[in-house]
C-alpha positions in Angstrom: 18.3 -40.1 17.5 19.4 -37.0 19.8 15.9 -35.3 20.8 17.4 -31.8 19.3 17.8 -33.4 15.7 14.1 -35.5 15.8 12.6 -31.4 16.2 14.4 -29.7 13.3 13.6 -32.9 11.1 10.1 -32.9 12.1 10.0 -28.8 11.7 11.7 -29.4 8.0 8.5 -31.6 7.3 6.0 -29.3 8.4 4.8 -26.6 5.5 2.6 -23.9 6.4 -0.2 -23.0 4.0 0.0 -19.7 2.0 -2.1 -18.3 0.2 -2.0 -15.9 -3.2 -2.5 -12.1 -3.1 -2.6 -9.8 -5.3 -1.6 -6.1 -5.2 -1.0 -3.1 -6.9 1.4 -0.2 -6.1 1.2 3.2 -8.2 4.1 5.4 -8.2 4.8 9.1 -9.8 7.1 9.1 -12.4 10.1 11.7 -12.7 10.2 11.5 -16.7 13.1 12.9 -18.3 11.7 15.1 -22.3 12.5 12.1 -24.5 10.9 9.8 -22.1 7.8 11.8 -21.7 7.7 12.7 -25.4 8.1 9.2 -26.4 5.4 7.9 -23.2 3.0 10.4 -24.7 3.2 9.0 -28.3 2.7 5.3 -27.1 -0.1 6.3 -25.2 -1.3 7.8 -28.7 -0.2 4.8 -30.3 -2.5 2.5 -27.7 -5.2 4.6 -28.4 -5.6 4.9 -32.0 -5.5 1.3 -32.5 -7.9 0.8 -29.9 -9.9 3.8 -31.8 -9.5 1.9 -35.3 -10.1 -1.6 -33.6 -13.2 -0.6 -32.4 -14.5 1.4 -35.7 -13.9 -1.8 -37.8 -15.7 -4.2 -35.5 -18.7 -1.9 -35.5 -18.5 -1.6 -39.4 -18.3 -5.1 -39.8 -21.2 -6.1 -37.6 -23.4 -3.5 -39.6 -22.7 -4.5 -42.7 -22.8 -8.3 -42.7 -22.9 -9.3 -39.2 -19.7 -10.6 -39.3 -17.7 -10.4 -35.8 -13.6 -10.4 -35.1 -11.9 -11.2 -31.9 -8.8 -10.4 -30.6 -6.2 -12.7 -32.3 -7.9 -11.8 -35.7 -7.6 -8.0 -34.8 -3.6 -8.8 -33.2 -2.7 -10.6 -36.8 -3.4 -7.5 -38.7 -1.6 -5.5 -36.5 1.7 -6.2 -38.9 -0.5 -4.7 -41.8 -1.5 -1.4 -39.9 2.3 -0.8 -38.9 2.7 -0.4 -42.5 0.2 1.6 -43.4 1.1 3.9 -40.2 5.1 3.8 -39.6 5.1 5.9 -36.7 3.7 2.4 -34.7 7.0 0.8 -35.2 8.9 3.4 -32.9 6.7 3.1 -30.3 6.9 -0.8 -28.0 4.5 -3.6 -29.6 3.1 -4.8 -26.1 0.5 -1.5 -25.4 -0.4 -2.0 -28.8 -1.8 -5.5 -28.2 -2.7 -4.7 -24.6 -5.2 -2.3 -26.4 -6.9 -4.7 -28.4 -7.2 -6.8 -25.3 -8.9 -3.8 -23.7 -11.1 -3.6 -26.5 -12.0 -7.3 -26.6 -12.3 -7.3 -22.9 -15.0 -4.7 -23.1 -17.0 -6.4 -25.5 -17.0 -9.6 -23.3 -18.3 -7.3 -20.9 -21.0 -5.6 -23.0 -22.5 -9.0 -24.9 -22.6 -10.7 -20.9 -24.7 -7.2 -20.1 -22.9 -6.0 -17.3 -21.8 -2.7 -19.7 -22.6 -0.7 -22.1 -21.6 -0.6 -25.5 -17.4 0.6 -25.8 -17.0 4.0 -26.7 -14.1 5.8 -28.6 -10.9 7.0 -26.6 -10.2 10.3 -26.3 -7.0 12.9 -26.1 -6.5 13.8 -22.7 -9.0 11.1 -21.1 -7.5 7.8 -21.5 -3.9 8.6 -21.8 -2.0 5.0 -20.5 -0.3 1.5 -21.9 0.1 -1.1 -20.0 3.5 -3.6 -20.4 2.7 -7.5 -20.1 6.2 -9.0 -19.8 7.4 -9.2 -16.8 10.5 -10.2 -17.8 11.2 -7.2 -19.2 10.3 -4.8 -16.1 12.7 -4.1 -13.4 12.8 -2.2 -10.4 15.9 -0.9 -8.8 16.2 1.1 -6.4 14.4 4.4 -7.1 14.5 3.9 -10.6 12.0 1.0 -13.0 13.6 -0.3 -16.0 10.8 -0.3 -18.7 10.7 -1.4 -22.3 12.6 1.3 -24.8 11.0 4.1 -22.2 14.6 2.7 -20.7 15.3 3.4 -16.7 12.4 5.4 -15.5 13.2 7.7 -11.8 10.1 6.8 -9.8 9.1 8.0 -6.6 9.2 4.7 -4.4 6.9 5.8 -1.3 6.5 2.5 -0.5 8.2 -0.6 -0.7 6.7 -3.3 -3.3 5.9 -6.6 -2.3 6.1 -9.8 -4.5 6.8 -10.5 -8.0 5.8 -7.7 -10.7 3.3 -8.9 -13.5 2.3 -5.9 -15.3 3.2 -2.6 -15.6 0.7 0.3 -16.2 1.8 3.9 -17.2 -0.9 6.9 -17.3 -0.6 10.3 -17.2 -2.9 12.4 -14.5 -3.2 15.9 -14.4 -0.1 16.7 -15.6 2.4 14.0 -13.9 3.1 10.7 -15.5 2.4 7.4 -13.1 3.3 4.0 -13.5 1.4 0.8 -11.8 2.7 -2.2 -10.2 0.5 -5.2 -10.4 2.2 -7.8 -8.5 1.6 -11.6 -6.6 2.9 -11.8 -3.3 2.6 -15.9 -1.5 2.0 -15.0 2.1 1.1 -17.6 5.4 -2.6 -18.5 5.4 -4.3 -16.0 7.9 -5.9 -17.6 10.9 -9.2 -16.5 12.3 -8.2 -14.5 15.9 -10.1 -14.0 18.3 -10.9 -10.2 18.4 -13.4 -8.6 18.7 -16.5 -7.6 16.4 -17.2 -3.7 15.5 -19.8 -2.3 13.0 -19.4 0.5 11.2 -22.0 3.1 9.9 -21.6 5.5 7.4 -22.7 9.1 6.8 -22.3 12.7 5.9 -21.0 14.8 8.9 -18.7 11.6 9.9 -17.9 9.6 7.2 -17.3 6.1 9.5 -18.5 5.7 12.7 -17.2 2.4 15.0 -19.6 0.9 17.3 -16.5 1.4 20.0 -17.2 5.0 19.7 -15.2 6.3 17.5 -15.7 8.6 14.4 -13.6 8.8 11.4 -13.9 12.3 9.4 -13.0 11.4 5.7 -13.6 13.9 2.6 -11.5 14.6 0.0 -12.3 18.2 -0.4 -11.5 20.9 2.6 -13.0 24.4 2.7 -10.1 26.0 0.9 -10.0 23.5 -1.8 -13.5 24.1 -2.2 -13.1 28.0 -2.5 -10.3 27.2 -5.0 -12.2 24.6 -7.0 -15.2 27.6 -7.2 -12.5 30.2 -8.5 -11.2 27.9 -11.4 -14.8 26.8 -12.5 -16.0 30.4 -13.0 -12.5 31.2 -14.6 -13.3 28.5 -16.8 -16.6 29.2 -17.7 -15.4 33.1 -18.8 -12.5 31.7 -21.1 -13.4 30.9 -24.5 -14.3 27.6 -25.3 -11.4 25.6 -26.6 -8.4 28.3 -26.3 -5.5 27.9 -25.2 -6.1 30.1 -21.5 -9.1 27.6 -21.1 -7.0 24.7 -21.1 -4.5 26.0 -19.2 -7.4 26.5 -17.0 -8.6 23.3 -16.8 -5.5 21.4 -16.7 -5.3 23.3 -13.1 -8.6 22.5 -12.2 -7.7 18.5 -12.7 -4.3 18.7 -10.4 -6.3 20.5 -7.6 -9.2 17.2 -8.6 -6.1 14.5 -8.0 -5.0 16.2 -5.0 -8.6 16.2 -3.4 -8.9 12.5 -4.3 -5.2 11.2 -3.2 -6.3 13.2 0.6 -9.3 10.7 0.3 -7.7 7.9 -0.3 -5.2 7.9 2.1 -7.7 8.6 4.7 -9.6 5.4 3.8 -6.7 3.3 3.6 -5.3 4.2 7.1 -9.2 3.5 8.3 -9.7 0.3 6.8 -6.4 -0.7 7.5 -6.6 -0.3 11.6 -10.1 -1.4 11.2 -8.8 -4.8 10.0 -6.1 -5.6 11.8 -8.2 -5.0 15.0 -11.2 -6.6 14.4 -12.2 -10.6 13.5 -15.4 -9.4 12.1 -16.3 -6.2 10.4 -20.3 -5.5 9.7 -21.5 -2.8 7.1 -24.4 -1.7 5.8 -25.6 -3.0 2.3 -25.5 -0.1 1.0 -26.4 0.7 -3.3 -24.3 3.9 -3.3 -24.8 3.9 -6.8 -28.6 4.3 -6.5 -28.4 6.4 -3.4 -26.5 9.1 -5.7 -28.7 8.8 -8.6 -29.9 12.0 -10.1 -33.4 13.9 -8.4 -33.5 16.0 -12.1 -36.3 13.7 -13.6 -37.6 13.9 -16.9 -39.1 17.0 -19.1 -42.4 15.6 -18.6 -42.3 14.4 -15.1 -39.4 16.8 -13.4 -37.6 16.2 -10.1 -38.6 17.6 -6.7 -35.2 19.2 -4.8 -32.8 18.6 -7.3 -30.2 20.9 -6.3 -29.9 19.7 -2.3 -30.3 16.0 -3.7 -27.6 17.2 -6.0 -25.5 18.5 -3.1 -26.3 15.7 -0.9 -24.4 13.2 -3.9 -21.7 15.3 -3.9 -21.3 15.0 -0.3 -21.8 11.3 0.1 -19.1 10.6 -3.4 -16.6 12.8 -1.5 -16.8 10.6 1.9 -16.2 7.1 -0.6 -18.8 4.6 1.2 -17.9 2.6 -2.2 -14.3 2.6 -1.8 -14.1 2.2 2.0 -15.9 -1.4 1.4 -13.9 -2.6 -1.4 -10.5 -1.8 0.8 -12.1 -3.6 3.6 -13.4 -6.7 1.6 -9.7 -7.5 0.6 -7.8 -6.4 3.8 -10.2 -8.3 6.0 -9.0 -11.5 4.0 -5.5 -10.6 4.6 -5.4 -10.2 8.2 -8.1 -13.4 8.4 -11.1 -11.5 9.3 -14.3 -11.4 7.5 -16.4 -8.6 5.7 -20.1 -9.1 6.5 -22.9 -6.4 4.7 -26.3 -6.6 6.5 -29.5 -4.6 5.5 -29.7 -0.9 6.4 -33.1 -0.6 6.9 -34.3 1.1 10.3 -30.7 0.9 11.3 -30.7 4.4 12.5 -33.9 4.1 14.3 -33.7 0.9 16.4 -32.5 1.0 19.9 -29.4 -1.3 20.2 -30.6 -1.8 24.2 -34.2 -3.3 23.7 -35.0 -3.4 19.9 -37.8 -1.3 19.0 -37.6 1.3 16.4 -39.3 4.1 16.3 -38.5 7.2 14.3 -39.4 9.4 17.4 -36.4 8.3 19.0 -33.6 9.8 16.9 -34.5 13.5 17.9 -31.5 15.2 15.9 -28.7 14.2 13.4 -26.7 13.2 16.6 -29.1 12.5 19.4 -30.4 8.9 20.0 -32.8 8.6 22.5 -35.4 5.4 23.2 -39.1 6.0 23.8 -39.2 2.8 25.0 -36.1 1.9 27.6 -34.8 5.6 27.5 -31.6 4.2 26.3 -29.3 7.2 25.2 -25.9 7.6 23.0 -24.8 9.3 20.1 -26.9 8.1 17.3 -24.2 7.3 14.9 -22.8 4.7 17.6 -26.1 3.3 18.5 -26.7 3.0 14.4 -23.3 1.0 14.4 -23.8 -1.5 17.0 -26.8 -2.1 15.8 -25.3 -2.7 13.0 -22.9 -5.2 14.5 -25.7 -7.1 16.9 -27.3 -7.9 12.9 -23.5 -9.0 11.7 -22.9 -11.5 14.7 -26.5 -12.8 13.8 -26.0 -12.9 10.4 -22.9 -15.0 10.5 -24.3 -17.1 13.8 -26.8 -17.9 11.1 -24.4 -18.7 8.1 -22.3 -20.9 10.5 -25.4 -23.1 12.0 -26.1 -23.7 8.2 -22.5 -24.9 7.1 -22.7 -27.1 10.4 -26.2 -28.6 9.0 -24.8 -28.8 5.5 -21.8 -30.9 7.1 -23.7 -32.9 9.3 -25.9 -33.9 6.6 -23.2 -35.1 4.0 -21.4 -37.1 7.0 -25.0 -38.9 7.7 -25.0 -39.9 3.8 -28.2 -37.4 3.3 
């Protein structure tokens, strides 16, 4: 057999391991008035029978402890169509999709990891989501969606994989739709580049132990001034006119354009972060506790409530939360690895010899040992001590695996 035919043969044979991803790409909508009109009275649809869903499973349980689930709830949707005609015009999928949200919430609250659901409002929770794939299509700049009919979208990005669900919701006055696709792509392999930690803070938001400092915020100076204006504008209006609302639908468009500038920052930092790095170390940070409220209690009131209250507002505009979960899932991508080590003393050890000492960080930015007289910004000594405690860390997980291994080969 010629040598040139054995190769192809032998590369036909050989498959390369993928692995499943999934994704989600959000998109503006360009609705035309029926479309919206009839969008906005399916998201009313979806949220009245979530509303009524929820008011008979807590009127059940406190009258004879009796409990429902969701194919009960989805069986008597045929009876409530009847009673309320105006369901029939609007598709039948965000209807059930709601009582899935609704039984989904429960599982949630009964497993303790929520609280107790709460009634939908006007205004707050205005979205449906489509299950069928089948019937989505995208093509083009336009999405094909079920009786909303060929939807103009604003593709800023290619999508990539096969579409599973489709999510509408309306934002501060602009209707968006939601991809939530699989993709199969080539198993990452491990490279070989380098480690970096990464602190976060206030005046930079991420800091590499390479050197360099990523400023991330959401909301700039003028934004601010603007954001000031509206709320006083708002707090002078009348409660519940119409000059109020109009008030405060402006104040939630300048809200979305302050978070999109945040989370496209993010996404180009995590992104270069891990395509350039093997192994990525953060701090373990509960950003959730960190930005807990200093008010206190009637009886036992909080000490510096409004800088603590400042200083949240701060760290929730830099998005220490939503700079890890990006990196978690992009490190896996790109075949890296996401470790978090403890952040204690992390800004007062000297990444030279070791010690801490609180003496030695003089300023917000100055580092300097009182032991070896090492000096550096103290944001990049913070990181790469941050990283030295990552390498460890996962020098540590591996000797275990290898003693795990070891051990079940020996018949142990």
């Amino acid at each position: 057999m010629p040598l040139g035919r054995q190769v192809r043969e032998r590369a036909n044979t050989c498959t390369i391991p993928e692995v499943e991803i999934r994704r989600g790409y959000r998109y503006r909508l360009d609705l035309t008035p029926d479309q919206a009109r009839l969008a906005q009275r399916t998201a009313g649809c979806a949220r009245l029978v979530y509303n009524l869903a929820l008011e008979q499973r807590s009127m059940w349980w406190r009258q004879g402890h009796r409990s429902t689930g969701y194919a009960q709830q989805c069986a008597q949707l045929v009876e409530l169509k009847a009673a309320y005609p105006f369901l029939r015009e609007v598709p039948s999928h965000p209807l059930q999709q709601a009582l899935r949200d609704l039984d989904r919430a429960f599982r949630r609250f009964f497993a303790g990891t929520s609280r107790y659901p709460r009634y939908k409002r006007r205004g707050h929770h205005d979205a449906f989501r489509f299950p069928d794939a089948a019937q989505i299509r995208v093509k083009g700049t336009h999405a094909r969606l079920p009786k909303l009919g060929w939807c103009a979208l604003r593709l800023s990005r290619p999508i990539r994989g096969t579409i599973r669900t489709a999510t509408v919701t309306w934002e501060a006055g602009h209707w968006y739709v939601a991809f939530a696709t699989v993709a199969e792509i080539p198993e990452p392999v491990p490279g070989s580049r380098e480690a970096v930690g990464l602190d976060v803070g206030v005046v930079a938001a991420a800091t590499l132990s390479t050197g360099q400092r990523y400023a991330i915020t959401g909301w700039t100076a003028r934004l601010m001034r603007r954001r000031r204006r509206l709320e006083r504008s708002i707090a002078r209006k009348r409660r519940g006119s119409a000059n109020q609302r109009r008030e405060r639908a402006r104040l939630a468009r300048l809200h979305a354009r302050a978070r999109r500038r945040r989370h496209d920052a993010i996404h180009k930092l995590t992104t270069a972060v891990a395509q350039n790095h093997s192994l990525v170390v953060v701090e373990d940070l509960a950003v959730a506790a960190m930005t807990r409220s200093a008010r206190g209690t009637a009886a036992a009131p909080g000490h510096h409530v409004r800088a603590k209250a400042g200083l949240n507002r701060e760290i929730l505009d830099r998005g220490w939360g939503e700079l890890r979960r990006q990196l978690a899932y992009k490190c896996a991508e790109h075949g890296g690895r996401l470790v978090a080590v403890p952040a204690r003393y992390s800004s007062q050890e000297c990444a030279v010899c070791g010690q801490v000492a609180a003496a030695s960080r003089r300023s917000q930015a100055v580092f300097r040992c009182v032991g070896c007289g090492h000096a550096a910004h103290a944001d990049v000594n913070a990181a790469t001590v941050i990283r030295q405690r990552g390498i460890q860390l996962a020098a540590a997980a591996g000797r275990a695996v290898d003693a795990c291994g070891a051990a079940a080969g020996a018949g142990l």
